[in-house]
C-alpha positions in Angstrom: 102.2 100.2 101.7 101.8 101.4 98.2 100.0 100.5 95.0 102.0 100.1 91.7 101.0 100.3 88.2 103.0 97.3 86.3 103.2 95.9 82.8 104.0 92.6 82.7 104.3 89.8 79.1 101.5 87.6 78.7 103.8 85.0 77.7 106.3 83.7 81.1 103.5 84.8 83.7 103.5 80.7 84.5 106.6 81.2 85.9 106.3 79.5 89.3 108.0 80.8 92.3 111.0 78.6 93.8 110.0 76.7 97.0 113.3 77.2 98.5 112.9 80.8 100.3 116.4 81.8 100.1 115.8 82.1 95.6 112.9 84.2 96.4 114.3 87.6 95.9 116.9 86.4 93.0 113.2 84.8 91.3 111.8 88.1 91.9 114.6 90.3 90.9 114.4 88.2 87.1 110.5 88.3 86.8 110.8 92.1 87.7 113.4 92.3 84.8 110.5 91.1 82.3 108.1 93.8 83.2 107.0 96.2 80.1 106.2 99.0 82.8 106.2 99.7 86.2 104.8 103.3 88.3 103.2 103.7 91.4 100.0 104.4 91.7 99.7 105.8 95.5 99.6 105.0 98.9 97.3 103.1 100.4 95.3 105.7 102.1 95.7 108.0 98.5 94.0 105.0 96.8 91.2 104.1 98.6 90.2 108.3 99.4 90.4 109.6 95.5 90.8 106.5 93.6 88.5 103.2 94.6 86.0 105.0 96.7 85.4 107.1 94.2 85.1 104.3 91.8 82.6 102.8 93.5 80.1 105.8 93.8 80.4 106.2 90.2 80.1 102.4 89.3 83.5 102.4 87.7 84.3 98.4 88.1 87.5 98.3 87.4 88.8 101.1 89.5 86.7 100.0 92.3 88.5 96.2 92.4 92.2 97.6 92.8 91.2 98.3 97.0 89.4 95.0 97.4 91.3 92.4 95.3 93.2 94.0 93.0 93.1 94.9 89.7 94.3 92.3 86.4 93.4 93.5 82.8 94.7 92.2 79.4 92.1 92.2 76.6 91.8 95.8 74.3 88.2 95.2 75.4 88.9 95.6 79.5 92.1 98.1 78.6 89.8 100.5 76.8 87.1 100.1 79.4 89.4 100.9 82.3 90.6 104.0 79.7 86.9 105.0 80.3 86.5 104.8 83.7 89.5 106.8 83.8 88.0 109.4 82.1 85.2 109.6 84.5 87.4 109.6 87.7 89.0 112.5 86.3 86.3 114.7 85.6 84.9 113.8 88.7 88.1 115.0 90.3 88.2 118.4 88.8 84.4 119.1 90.7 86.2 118.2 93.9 87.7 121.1 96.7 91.1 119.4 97.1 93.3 119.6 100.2 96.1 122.6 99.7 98.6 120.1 101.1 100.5 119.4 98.8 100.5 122.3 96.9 98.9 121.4 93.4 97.4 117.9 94.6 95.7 117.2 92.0 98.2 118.4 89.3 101.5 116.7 91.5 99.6 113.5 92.6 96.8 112.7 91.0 96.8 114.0 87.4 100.9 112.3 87.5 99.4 108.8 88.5 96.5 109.1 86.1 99.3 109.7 83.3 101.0 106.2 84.5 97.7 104.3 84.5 97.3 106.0 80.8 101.2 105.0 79.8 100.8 101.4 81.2 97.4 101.2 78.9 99.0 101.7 76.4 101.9 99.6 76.7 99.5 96.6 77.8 98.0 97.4 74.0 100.8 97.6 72.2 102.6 95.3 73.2 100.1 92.5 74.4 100.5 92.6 78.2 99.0 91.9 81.3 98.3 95.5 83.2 97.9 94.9 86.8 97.5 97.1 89.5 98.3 95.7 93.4 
């Protein structure tokens, strides 16, 4: 399993999902045609080790929800925060010995994902969206 970084309009999130199972994926495929922006953020084991656990030593909030119960953010006020606790995650990654596989982990993985999480912010601002992270 893998977390993804998505972009979705405020406006059309009320959509409710059909309660006949076999429109499912044809409801999904549509919804998924709406989204603003959409990158993965890691696997699961990626996430909790150098993302949320992280997060939660430093008392980055945000970060620290996307393990637990996810993470939802719309306002400029929570989109500039989470740009802030990004900040500090990344800092506190470059004091860390990383593993050597895969060469350049920080600079192939992490640094990459921490780019999406930056694009989708802004996307979420500019465009008045709902960034969510599950």
């Amino acid at each position: 399993m893998s977390f993804y970084i998505v972009v979705k309009p405020l406006a059309g999130l009320e959509t409710e999902m059909p309660e006949d199972d076999s429109l499912i994926d044809e409801w999904l495929e549509q919804i998924q045609k709406t989204w603003l922006y959409d990158n993965p953020l890691g696997a699961v084991g990626t996430v909790g080790e150098y993302w949320c656990t992280p997060a939660k030593r430093l008392g980055l909030f945000l970060l620290a929800k996307i393990s637990d119960e996810g993470l939802s953010v719309s306002t400029s006020e929570e989109l500039e925060q989470l740009s802030k606790e990004l900040d500090t995650l990344e800092t506190h990654w470059h004091t860390l010995t990383l593993p050597e596989w895969p060469p350049n982990f920080l600079e192939s993985r992490l640094l990459e994902r921490m780019e999406f999480f930056r694009e989708a912010i802004q996307v979420a601002l500019e465009r008045k969206g709902l960034l969510s992270v599950g």
